[in-house]
Steps between C-alpha positions, in 0.01 A plus 500: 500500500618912435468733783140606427372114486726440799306763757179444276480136635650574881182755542290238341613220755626282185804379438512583143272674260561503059329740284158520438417312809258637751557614830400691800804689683451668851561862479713709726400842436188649272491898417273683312465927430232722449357396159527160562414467849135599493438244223658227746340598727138498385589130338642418885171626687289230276720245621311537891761428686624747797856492510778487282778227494722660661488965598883452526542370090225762335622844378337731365672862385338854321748545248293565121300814570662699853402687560155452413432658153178447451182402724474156362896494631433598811203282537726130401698690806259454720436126393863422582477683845170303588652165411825572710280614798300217460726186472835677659678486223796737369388806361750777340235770446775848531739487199731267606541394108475334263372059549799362413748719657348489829459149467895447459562772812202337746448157412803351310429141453797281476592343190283210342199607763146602309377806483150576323429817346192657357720716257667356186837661598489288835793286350724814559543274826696280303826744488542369890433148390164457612217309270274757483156483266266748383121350561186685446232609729344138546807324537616754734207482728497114508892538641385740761253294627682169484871579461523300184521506115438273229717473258615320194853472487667716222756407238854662595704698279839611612658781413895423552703830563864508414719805476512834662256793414708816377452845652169690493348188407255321767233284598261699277668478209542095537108429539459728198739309320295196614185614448562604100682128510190301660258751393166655710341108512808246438519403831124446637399272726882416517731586783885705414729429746853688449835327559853482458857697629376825302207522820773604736567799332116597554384699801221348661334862416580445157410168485144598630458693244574238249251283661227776485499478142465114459077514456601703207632239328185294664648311758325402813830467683824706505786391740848553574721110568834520635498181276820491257266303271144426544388118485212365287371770365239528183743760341841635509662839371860722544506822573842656504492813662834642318240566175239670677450881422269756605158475345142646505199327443344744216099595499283260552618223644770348759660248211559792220821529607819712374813615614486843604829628287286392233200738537568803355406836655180426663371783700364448824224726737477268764725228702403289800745303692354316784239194575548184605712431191761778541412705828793352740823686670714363203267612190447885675873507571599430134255857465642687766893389327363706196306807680761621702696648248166581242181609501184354356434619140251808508273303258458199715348386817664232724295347753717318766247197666676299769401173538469559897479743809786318588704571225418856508630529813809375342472745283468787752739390706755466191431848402377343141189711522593855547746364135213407330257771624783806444529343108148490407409160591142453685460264831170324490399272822561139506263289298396399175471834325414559129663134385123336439344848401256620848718808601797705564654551111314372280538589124333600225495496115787701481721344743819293467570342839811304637427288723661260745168290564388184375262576185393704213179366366291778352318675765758363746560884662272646372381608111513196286682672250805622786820360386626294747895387522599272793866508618773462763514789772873542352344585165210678604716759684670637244234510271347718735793719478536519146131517415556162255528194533932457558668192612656498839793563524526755194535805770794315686655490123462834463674542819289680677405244756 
């Protein structure tokens, strides 16, 4: 068995488990947020049971619309806040960020435990090694009440890293070069599972990152191995490191991918670095490395969204935000922001937008017709400098970082 089928079967109370086969795995932590929490909720209620498994393993966290935008918003706030009262579970109801962030900060699970996740970018769990799966309202309720999930088994395809990345390329500009490899659907219903000696070179920040992005290629399951080679898997494929380059995943869609050098002049109005793709200490320092000696291009708005209060108070405590503040940069509170288009920058016909989030479907932040570019924080920096799209690093050449 690999590493996922390995911790699949231990939480399953079987000694081994294949593909395809069907299974029900005890669960050590479930988490929902504010858009799908209320749905969970509703499908838990019907259930007519009083309790949940276990107060200690259910968290839920207001991260997609905080503050509260709208009424409706404000209202699913309220649904959370009842629940938590109710069954004494964890509730993070005051901007503490964004799911997945304060998931890794509160309630780090160890590697090969289970977490369930009523969000499809739950397997951003999977940087720290944990086999974390997105479910939907239903399946989410059903684990709350009985601190189980059924499962079939997936197919395992491992993604074996060798090399070294170069500098100003990182985790963001791997899982974009994976993503336009696999494309938006090549891996559903499978699980990726990333090996090899090129790992070690990988942050676990960056490597969360890289794991965000796995339902974009479809998969159910994204996870880090310490593994130097992954046994019986359904797939296997290299990835050396040395080749990758920074890339951007051009309008509409996470798998049109190109490297940045080769885009041309594209001018931007709007970049975003933050969420729980990009929104950590080591993607707002690679910001701050740029904005201390520039400012942000008068024809551009950068909106700085940490992933956390936590890392915030990093940030203050660093001095990072009076850098980004006194060059034109905007601090919005922890959460979710404009990345799934409900508030706090979205676009509009005539936007161009960097952005260090997860997608850029039409209508993703807002008008359908907004072009949307996703990139590394590295990348998106100095675009917001220059006002175009630039490759990182091309101010350093210049010599003037």
């Amino acid at each position: 068995m690999n590493f996922i089928e390995k911790y699949l079967a231990k939480a399953a109370g079987l000694e081994t488990v294949t593909a395809g086969q069907e299974i029900r795995c005890k669960v050590d932590l479930v988490a929902a947020h504010d858009v799908t929490g209320p749905m969970a909720i509703q499908q838990f209620e019907q259930i007519g049971i009083d309790h949940v498994f276990d107060p200690h393993k259910v968290v839920m966290v207001i991260d997609h619309i905080f503050p509260a935008a709208t009424v409706q918003a404000k209202t699913m706030h309220w649904i959370l806040k009842d629940f938590a009262q109710k069954y004494g579970i964890t509730l993070y109801d005051k901007g503490q960020g964004v799911i997945h962030q304060v998931l890794s900060e509160s309630h780090r699970l160890q590697p090969g435990q289970i977490l369930v996740g009523a969000d499809s970018h739950t397997c951003t769990a999977g940087g720290y090694g944990v086999i974390a799966i997105p479910v939907g309202s239903t399946e989410l309720a059903a684990a709350m009440a009985t601190g189980t999930i059924d499962l079939e088994v997936p197919p395992v395809v491992e993604v074996h890293m060798t090399g070294q990345i170069k500098p100003y390329v990182s985790g963001k500009d791997i899982v974009l070069t994976l993503i336009k490899r696999f494309g938006v659907d090549g891996l559903t219903d499978k699980a990726v599972i990333f090996t090899g000696q090129g790992i070690a070179g990988i942050s676990i920040e960056e490597r969360m990152t890289i794991c965000n992005m796995g339902i974009e290629m479809g998969a159910m399951i994204a996870c880090f191995s310490e593994e130097a080679k992954a046994n019986c898997v359904a797939e296997s494929v290299e990835l050396s490191l040395n080749e990758i380059v920074a890339v951007a995943a051009c309008p509409h869609s996470p798998a049109n991918v190109r490297p940045v050098a080769e885009l041309g002049d594209v001018a931007v109005t709007q970049v975003v670095v933050g969420s729980c793709t990009n929104g950590r200490l080591n993607d707002i320092e690679k910001v701050v490395n740029v904005l201390k000696y520039h400012k942000v291009h008068p024809d551009v708005n950068l909106l700085i969204i940490p992933a956390s209060k936590n890392i915030v108070d990093s940030m203050e405590e660093a001095g990072w935000c009076r850098i980004l503040r006194d060059a034109g940069a905007v601090i919005a509170n922890p959460g979710c922001g404009p990345c799934f288009g409900a508030h706090q920058g979205l676009g509009t016909e005539r936007d161009v937008i960097v952005s260090t989030t997860n997608r850029n479907f039409p209508g993703r932040m807002g008008h359908r017709t907004a072009n949307i570019y996703l990139t590394s924080p590295a990348t998106a920096a100095e675009t917001a400098v220059r006002g175009k799209i630039t490759s990182p690093g091309t101010l350093s050449q210049w010599g003037v970082i």
